[in-house]
DSSP file (Angstrom, degrees, kcal/mol; ACC not computed):
  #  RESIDUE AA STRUCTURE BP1 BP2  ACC     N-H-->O    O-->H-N    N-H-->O    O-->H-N    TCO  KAPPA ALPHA  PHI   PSI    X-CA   Y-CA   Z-CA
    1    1 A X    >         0   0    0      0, 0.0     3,-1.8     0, 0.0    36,-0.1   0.000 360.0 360.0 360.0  34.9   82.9    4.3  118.3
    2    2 A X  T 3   +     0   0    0      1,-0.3     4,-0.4     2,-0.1     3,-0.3   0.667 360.0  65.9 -58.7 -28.1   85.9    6.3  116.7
    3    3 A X  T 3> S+     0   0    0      1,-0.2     4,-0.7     2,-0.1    -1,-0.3   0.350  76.8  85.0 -98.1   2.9   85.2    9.1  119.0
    4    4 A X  H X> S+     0   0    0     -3,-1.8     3,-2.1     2,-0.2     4,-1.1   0.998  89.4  46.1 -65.7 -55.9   86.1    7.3  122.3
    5    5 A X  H >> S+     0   0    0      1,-0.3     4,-4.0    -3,-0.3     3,-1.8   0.923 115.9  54.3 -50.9 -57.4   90.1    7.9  122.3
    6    6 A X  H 3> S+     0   0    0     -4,-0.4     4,-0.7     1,-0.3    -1,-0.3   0.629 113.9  30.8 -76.1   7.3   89.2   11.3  121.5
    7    7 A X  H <X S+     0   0    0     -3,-2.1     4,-0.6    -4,-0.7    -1,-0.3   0.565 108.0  70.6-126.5  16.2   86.8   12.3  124.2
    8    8 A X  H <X S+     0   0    0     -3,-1.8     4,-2.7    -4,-1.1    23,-0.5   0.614  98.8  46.6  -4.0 -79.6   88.3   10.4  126.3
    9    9 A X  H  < S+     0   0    0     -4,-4.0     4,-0.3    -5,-0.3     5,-0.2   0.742 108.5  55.7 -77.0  -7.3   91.2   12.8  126.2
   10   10 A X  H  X S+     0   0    0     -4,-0.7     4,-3.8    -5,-0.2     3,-0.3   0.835 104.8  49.5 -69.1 -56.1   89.2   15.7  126.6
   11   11 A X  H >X S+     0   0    0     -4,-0.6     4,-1.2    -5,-0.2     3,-0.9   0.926 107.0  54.3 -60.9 -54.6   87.5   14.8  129.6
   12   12 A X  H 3X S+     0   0    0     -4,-2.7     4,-1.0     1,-0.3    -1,-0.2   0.686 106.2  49.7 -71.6  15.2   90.3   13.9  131.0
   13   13 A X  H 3> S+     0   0    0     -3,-0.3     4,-1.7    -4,-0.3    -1,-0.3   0.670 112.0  56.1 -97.0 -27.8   92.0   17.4  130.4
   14   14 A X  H <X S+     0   0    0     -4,-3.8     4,-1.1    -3,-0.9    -2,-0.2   0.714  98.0  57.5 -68.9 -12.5   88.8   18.8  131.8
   15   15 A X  H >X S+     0   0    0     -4,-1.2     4,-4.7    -5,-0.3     3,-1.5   0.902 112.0  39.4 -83.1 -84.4   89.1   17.0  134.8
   16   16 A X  H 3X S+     0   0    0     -4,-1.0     4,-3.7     1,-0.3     5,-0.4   0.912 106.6  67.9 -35.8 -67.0   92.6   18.5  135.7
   17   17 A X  H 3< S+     0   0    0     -4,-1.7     4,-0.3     2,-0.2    -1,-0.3   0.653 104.7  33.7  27.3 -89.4   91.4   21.3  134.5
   18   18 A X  H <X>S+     0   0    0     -3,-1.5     5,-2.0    -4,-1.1     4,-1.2   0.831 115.5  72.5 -75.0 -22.4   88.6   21.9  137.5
   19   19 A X  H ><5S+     0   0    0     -4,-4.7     3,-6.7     1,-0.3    -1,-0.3   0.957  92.9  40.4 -30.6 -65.7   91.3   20.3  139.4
   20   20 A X  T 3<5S+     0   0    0     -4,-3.7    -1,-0.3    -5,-0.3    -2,-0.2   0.847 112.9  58.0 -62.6 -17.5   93.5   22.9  139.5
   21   21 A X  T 345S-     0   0    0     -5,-0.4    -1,-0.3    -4,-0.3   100,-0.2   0.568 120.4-104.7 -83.5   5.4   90.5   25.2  140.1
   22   22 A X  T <<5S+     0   0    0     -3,-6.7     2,-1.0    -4,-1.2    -3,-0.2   0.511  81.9 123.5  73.2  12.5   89.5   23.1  143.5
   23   23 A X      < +     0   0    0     -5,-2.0    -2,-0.2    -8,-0.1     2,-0.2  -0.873  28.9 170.2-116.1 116.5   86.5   21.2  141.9
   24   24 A X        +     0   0    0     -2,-1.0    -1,-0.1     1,-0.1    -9,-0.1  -0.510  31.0 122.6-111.4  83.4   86.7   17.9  142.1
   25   25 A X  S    S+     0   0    0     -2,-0.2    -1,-0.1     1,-0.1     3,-0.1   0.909  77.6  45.5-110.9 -44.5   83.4   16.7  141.1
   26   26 A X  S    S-     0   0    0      1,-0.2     2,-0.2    -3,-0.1     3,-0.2   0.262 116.2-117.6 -66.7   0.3   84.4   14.6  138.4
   27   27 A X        -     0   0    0      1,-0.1    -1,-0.2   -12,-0.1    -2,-0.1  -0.704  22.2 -74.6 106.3-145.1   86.9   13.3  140.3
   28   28 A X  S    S+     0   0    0     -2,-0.2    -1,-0.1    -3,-0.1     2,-0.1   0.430  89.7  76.5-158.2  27.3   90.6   13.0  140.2
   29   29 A X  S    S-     0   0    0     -3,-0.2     2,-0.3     1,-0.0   -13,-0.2  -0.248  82.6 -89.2-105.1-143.8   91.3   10.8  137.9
   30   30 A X        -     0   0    0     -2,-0.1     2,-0.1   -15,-0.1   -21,-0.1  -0.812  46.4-114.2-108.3 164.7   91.6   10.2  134.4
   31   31 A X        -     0   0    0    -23,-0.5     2,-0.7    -2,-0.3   -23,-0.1  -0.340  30.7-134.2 -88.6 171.1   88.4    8.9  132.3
   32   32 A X    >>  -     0   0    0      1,-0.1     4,-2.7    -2,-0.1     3,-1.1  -0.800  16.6-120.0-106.9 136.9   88.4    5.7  130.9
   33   33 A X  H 3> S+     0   0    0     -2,-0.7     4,-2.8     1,-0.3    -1,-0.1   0.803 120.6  55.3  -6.9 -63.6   87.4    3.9  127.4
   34   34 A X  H 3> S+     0   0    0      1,-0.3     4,-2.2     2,-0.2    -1,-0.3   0.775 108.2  40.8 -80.3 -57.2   85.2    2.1  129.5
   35   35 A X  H <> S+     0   0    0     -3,-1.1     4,-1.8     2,-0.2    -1,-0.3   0.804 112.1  56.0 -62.3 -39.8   83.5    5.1  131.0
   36   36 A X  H >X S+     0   0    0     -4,-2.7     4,-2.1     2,-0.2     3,-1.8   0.992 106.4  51.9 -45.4 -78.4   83.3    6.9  127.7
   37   37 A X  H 3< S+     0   0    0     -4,-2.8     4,-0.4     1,-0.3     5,-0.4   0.841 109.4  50.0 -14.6 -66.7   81.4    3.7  126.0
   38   38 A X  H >X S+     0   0    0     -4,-2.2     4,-2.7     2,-0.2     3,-0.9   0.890 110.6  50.4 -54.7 -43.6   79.0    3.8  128.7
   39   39 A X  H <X S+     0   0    0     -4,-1.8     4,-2.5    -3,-1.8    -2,-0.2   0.940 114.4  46.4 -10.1 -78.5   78.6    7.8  128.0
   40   40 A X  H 3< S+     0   0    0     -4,-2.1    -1,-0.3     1,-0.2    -2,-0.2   0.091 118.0  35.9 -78.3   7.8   78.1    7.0  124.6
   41   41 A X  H <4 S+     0   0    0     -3,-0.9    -2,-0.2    -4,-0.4    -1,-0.2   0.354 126.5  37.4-115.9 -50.2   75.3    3.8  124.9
   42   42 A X  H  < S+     0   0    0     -4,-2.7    -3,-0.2    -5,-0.4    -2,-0.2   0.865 114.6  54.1 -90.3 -30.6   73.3    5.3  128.1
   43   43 A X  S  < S-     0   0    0     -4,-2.5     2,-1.1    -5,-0.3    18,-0.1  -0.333  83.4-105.9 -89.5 166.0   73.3    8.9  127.4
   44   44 A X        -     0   0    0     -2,-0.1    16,-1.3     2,-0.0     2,-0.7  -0.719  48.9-175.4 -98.9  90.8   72.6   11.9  124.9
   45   45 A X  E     -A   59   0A   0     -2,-1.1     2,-0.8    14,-0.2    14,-0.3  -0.759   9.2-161.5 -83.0 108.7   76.0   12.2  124.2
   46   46 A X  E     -A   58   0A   0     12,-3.7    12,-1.1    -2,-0.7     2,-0.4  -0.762   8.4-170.0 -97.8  96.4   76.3   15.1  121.9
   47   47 A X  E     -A   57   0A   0     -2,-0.8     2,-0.6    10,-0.2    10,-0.2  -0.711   5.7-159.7 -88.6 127.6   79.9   15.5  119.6
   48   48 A X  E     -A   56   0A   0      8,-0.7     8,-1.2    -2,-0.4     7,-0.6  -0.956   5.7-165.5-120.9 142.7   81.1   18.2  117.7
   49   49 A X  E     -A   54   0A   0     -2,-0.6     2,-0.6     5,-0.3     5,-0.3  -0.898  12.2-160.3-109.9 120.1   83.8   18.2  114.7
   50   50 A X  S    S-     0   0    0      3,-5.9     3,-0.2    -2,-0.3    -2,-0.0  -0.790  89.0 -27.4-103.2 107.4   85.5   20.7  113.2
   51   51 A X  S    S-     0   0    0     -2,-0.6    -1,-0.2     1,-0.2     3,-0.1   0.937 129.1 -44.8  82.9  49.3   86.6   19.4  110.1
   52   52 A X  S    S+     0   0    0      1,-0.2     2,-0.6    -3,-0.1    -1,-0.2   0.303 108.8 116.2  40.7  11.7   86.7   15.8  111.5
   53   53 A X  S    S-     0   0    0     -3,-0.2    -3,-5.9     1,-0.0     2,-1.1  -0.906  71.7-126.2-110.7 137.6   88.5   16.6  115.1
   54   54 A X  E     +A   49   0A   0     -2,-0.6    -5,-0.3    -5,-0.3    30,-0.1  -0.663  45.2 162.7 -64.9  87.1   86.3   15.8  117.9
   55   55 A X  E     +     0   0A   0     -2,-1.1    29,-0.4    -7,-0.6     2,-0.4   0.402  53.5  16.5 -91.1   8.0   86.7   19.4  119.5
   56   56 A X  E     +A   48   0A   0     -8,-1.2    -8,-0.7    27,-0.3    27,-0.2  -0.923  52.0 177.2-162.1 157.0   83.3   19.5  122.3
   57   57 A X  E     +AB  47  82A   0     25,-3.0    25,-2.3    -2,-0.4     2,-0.2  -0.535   8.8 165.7-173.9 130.2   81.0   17.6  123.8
   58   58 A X  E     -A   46   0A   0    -12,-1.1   -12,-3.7    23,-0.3     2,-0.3  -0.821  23.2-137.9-125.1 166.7   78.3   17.8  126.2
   59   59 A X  E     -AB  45  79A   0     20,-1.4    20,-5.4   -14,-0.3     2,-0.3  -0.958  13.7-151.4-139.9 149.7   75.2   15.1  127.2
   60   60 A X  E     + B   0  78A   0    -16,-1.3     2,-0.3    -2,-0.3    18,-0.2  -0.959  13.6 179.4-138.8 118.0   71.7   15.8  127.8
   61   61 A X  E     - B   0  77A   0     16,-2.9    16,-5.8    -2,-0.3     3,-0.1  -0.665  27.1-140.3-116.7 176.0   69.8   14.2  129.7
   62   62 A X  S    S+     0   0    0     -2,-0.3    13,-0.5    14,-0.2     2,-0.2   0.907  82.5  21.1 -95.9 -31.5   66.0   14.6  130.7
   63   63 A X        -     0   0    0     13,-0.1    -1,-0.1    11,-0.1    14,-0.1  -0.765  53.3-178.7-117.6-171.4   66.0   13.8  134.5
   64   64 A X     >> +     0   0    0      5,-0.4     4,-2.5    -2,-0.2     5,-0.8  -0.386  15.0 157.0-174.9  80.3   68.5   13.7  137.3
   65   65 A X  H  >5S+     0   0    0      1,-0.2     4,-2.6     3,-0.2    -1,-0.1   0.963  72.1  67.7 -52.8 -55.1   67.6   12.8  140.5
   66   66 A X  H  45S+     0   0    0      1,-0.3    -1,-0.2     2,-0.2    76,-0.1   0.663 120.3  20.2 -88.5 -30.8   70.7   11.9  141.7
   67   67 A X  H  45S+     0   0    0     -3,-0.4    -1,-0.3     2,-0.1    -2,-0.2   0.807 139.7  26.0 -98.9 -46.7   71.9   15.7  141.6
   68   68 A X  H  <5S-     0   0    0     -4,-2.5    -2,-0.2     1,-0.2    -3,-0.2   0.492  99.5-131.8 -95.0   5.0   68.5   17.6  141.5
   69   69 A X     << -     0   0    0     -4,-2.6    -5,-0.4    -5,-0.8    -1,-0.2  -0.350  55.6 -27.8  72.4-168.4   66.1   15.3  143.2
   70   70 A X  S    S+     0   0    0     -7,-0.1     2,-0.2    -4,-0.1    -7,-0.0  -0.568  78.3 168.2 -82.5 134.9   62.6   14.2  142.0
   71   71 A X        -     0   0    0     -2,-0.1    -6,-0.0     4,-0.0     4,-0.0  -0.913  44.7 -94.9-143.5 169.9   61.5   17.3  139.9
   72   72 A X        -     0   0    0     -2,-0.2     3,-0.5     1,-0.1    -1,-0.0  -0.118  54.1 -95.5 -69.4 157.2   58.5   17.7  137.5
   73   73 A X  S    S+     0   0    0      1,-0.2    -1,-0.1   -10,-0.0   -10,-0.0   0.109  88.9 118.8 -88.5  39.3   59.7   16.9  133.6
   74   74 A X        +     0   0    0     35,-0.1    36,-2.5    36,-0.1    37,-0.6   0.094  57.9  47.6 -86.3  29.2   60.2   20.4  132.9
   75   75 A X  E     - c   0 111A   0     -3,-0.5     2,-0.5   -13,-0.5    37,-0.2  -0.939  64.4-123.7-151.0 164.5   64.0   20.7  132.0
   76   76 A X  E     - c   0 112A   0     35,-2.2    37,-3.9    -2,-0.2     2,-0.5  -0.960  25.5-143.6-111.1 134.0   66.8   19.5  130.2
   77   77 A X  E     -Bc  61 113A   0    -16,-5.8   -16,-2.9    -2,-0.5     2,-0.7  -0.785  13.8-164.0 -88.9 121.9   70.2   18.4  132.5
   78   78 A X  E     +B   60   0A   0     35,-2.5     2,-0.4    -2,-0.5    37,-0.3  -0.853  19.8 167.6 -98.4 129.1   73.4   19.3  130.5
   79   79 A X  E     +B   59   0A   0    -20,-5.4   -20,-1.4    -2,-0.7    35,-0.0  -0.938  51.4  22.4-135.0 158.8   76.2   17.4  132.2
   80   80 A X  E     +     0   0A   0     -2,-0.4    -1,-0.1     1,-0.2   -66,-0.0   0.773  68.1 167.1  73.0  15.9   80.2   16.7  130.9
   81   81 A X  E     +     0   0A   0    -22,-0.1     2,-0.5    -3,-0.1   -23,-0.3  -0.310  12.0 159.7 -64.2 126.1   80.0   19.8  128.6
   82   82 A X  E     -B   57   0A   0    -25,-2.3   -25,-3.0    11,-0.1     2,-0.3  -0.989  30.0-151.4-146.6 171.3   84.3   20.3  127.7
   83   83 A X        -     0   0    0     -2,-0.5   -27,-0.3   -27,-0.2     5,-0.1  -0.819  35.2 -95.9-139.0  91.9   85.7   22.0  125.0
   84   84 A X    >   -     0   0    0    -29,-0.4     3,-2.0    -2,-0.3     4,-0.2   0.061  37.2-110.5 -32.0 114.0   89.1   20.7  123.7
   85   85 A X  G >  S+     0   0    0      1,-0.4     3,-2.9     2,-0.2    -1,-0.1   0.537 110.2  46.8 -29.8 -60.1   92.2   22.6  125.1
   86   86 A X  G 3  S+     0   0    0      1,-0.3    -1,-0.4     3,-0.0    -2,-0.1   0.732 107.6  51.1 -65.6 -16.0   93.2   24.3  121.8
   87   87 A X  G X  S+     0   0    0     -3,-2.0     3,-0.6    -4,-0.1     5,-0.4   0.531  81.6 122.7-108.2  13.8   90.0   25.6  120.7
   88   88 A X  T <  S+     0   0    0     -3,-2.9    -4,-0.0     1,-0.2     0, 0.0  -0.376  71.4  36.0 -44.6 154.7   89.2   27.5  124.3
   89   89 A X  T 3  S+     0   0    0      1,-0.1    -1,-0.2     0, 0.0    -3,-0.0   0.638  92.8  97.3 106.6  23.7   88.6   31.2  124.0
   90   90 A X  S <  S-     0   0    0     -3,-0.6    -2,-0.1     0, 0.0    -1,-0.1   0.001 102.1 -99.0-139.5  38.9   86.6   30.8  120.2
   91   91 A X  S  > S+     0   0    0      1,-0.1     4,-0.8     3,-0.1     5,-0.1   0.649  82.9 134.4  83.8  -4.4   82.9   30.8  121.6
   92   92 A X  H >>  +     0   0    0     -5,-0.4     4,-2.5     2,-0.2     3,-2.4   0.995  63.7  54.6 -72.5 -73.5   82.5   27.2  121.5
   93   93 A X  H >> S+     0   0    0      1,-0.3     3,-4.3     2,-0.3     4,-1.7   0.760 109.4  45.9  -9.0 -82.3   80.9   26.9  125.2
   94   94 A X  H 3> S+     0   0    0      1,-0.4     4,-1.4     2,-0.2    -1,-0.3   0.578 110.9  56.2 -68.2 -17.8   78.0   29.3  124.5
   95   95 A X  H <X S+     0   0    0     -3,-2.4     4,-1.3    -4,-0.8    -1,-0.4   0.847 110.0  47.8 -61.5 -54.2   77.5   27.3  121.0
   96   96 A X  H << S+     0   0    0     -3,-4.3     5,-0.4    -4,-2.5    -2,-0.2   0.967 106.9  57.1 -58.9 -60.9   77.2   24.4  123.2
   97   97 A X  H  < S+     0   0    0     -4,-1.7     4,-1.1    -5,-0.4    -1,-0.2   0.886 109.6  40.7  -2.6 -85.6   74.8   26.2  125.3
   98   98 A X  H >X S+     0   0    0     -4,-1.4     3,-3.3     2,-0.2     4,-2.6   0.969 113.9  51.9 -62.0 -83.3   72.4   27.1  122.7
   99   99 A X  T >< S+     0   0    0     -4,-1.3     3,-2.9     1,-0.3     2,-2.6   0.538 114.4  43.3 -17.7-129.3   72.5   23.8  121.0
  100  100 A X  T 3> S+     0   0    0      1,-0.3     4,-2.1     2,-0.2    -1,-0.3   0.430 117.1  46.4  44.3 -64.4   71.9   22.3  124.2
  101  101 A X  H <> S+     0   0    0     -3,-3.3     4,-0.8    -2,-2.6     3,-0.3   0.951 114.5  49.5 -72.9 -59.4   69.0   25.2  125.1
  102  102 A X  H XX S+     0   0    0     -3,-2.9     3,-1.1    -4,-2.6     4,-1.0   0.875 108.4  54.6 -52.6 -50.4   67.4   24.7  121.4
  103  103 A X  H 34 S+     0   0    0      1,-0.4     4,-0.3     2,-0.3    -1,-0.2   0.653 116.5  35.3 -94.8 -52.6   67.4   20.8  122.0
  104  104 A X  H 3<>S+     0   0    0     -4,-2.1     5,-0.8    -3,-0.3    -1,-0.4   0.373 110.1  57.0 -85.6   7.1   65.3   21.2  125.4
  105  105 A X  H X<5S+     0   0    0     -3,-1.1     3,-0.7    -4,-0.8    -2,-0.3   0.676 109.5  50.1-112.7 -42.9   63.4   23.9  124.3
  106  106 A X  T 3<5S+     0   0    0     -4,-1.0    -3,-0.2     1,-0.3    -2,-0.2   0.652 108.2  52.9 -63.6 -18.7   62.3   20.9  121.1
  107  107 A X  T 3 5S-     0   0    0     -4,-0.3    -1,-0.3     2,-0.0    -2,-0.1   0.373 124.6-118.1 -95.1   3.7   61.5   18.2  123.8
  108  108 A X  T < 5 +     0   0    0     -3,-0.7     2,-0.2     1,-0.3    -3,-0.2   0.784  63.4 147.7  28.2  63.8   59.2   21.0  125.1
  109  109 A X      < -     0   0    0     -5,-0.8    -1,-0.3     1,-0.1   -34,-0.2  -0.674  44.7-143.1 -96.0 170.0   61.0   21.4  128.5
  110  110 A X  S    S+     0   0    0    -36,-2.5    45,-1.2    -2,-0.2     2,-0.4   0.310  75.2  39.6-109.4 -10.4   61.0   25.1  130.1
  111  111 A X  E     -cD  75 154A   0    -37,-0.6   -35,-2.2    43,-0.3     2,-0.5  -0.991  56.7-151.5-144.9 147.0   64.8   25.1  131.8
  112  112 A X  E     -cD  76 153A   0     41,-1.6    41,-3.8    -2,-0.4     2,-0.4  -0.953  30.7-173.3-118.9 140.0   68.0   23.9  131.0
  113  113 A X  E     +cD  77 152A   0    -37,-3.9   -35,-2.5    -2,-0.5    39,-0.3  -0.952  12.6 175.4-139.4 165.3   70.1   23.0  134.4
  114  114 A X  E     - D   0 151A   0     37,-1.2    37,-2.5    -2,-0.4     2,-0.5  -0.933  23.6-130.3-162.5 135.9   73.3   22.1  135.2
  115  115 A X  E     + D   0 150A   0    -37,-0.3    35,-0.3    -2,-0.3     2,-0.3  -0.814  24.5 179.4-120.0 164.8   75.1   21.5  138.3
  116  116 A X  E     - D   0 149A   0     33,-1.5    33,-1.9    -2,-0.5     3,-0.1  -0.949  35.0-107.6-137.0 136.5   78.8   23.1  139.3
  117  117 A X        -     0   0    0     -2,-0.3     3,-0.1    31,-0.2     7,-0.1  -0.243  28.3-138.2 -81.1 126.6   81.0   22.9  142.3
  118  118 A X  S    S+     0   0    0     29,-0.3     6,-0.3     1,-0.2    -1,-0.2   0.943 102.3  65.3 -43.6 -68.9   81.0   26.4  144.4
  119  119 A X  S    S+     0   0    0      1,-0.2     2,-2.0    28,-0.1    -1,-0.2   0.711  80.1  69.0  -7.7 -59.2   84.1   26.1  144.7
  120  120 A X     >  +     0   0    0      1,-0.2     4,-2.5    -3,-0.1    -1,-0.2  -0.493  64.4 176.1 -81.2  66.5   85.3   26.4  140.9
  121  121 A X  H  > S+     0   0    0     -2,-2.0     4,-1.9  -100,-0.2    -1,-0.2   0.646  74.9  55.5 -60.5 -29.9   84.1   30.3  141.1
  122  122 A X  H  > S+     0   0    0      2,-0.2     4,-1.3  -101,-0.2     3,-0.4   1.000 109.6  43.4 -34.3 -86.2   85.5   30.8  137.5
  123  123 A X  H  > S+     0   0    0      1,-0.3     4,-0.7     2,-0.2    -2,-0.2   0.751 114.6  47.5 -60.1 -31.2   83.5   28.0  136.3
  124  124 A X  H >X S+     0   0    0     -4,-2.5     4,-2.7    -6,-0.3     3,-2.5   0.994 114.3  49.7 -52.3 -58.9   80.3   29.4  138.3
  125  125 A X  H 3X S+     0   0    0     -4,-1.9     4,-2.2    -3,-0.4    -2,-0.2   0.897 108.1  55.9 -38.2 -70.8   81.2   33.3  136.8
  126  126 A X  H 3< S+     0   0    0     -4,-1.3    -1,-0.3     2,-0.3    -2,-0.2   0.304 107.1  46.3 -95.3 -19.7   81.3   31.5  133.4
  127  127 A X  H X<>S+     0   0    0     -3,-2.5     3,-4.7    -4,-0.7     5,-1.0   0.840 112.2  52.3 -61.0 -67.2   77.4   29.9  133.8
  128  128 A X  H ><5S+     0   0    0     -4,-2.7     3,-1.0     1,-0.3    -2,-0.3   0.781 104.0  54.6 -60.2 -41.2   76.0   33.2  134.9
  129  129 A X  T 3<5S+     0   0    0     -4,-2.2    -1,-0.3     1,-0.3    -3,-0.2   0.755 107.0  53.4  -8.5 -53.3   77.5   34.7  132.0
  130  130 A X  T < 5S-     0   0    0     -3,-4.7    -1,-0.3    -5,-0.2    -2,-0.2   0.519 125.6 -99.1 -82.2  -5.8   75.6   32.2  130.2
  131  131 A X  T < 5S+     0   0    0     -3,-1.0     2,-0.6     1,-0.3    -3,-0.2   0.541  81.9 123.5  73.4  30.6   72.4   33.1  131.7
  132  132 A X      < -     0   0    0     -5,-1.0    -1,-0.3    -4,-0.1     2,-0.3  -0.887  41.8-160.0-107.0 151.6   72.1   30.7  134.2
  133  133 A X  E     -E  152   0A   0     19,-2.8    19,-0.5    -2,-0.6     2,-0.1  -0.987  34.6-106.3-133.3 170.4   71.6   31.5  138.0
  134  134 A X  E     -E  151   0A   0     -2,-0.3    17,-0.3    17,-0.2     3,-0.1  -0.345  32.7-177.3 -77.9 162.2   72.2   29.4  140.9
  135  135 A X        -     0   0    0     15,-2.2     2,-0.3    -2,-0.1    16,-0.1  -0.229  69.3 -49.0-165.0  -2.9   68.1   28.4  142.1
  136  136 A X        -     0   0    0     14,-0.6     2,-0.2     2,-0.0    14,-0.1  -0.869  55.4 -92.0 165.6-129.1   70.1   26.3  145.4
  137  137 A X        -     0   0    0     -2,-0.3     2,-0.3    12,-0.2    12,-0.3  -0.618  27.6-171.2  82.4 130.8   72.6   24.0  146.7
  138  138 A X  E     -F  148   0B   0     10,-2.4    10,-4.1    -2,-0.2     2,-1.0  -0.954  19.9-133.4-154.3 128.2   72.6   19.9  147.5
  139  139 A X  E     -F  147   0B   0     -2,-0.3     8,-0.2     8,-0.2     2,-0.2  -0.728  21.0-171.3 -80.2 101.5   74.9   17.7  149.1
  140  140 A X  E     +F  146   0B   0     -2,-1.0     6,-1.7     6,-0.8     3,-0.1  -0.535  11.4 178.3 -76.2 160.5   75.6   14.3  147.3
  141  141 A X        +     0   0    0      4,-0.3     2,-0.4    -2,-0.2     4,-0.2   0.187  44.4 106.8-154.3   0.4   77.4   11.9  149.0
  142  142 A X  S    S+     0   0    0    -76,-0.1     2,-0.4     1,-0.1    -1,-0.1  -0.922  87.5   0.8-112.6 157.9   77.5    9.1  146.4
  143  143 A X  S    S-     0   0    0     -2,-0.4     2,-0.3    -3,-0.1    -1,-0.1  -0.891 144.0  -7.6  16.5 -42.8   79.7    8.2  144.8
  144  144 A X  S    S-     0   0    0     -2,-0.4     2,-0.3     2,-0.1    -2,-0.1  -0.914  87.0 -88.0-145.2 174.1   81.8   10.5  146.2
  145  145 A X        +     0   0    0     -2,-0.3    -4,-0.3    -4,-0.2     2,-0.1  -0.676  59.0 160.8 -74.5 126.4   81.1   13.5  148.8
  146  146 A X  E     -F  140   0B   0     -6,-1.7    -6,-0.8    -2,-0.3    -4,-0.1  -0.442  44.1-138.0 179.9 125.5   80.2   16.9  146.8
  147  147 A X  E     -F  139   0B   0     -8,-0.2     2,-0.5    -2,-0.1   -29,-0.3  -0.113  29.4-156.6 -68.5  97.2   78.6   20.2  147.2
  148  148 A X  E     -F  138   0B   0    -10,-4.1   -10,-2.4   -31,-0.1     2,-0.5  -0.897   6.2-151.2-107.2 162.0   76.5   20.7  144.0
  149  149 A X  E     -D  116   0A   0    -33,-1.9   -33,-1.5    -2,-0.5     2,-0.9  -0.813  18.9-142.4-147.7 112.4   75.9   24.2  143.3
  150  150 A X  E     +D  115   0A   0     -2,-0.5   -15,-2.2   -35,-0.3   -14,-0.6  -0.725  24.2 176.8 -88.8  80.3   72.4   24.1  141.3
  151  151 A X  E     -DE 114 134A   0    -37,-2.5   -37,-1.2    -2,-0.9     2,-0.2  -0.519   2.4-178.2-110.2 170.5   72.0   26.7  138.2
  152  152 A X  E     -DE 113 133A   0    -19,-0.5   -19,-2.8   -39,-0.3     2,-0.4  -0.883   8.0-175.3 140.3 123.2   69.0   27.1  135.8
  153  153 A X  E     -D  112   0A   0    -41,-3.8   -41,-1.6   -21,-0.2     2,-0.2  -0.931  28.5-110.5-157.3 125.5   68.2   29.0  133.0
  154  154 A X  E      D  111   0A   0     -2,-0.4   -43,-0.3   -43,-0.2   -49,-0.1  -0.114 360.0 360.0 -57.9 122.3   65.2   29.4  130.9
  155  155 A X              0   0    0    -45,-1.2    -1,-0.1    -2,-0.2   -44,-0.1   0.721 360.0 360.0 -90.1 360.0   65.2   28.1  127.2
């Protein structure tokens, strides 16, 4: 579990991050060992190294009520995707993406989804880019109150 400290600190520079951009969906604090661990035991936590430094990460999971409701088992949920401050702007995202895309496209799902804060209009711009488009809206209200912004994209 060598890769907790360091994704650890990623999320929580991703966190400020949406902060500063007005999403707090991930909250507004920082993440913990403890939360990582769990990440990394309950999920498909997916890490990438360059050259041993932990620089990405994303998890994939197969359902997700809790953001999309009860849906048929045609998609893969990509959730936590960050990309370590210094290596923004080099294509890593859209690497994640695809990986990601290939991954659900091998469990023979039809969609890759993810959901995103309206708000964070960057981060939304920066999906649709990807190919995804937004397919709705849903109000969670557990854990914490928040507007999720529902994208989709075919693999």
């Amino acid at each position: 579990m060598a890769n907790i400290p360091a994704l650890r600190d990623i999320l929580t520079d991703a966190t400020r991050y949406k902060i500063e951009h007005g999403d707090t969906s991930w909250g507004e604090g920082e993440f913990t060992d403890d939360e990582v661990t769990y990440a990394l035991t309950k999920t498909n936590v997916y890490v990438i190294r360059v050259g041993g430094e932990v620089v990405a990460s994303f998890a994939l999971d197969w359902s997700d009520e809790r953001i999309w409701g009860k849906q048929p088992p045609t998609a893969g949920y990509l959730h936590r995707m960050v990309v370590k401050d210094s290596w923004h702007g080099q294509n890593i995202g859209h690497q994640l993406i695809i990986l990601a895309a290939h991954e659900a496209k091998r469990q023979k799902k039809q969609f890759l989804r993810l959901d995103c804060s309206p708000q964070n209009t960057k981060l939304c711009a920066y999906y649709e880019k990807q190919g995804f488009t937004m397919v709705g809206e849903r109000q969670i209200v557990k854990p914490e109150p928040y507007t999720a912004g529902l994208y989709q994209r075919a693999v």
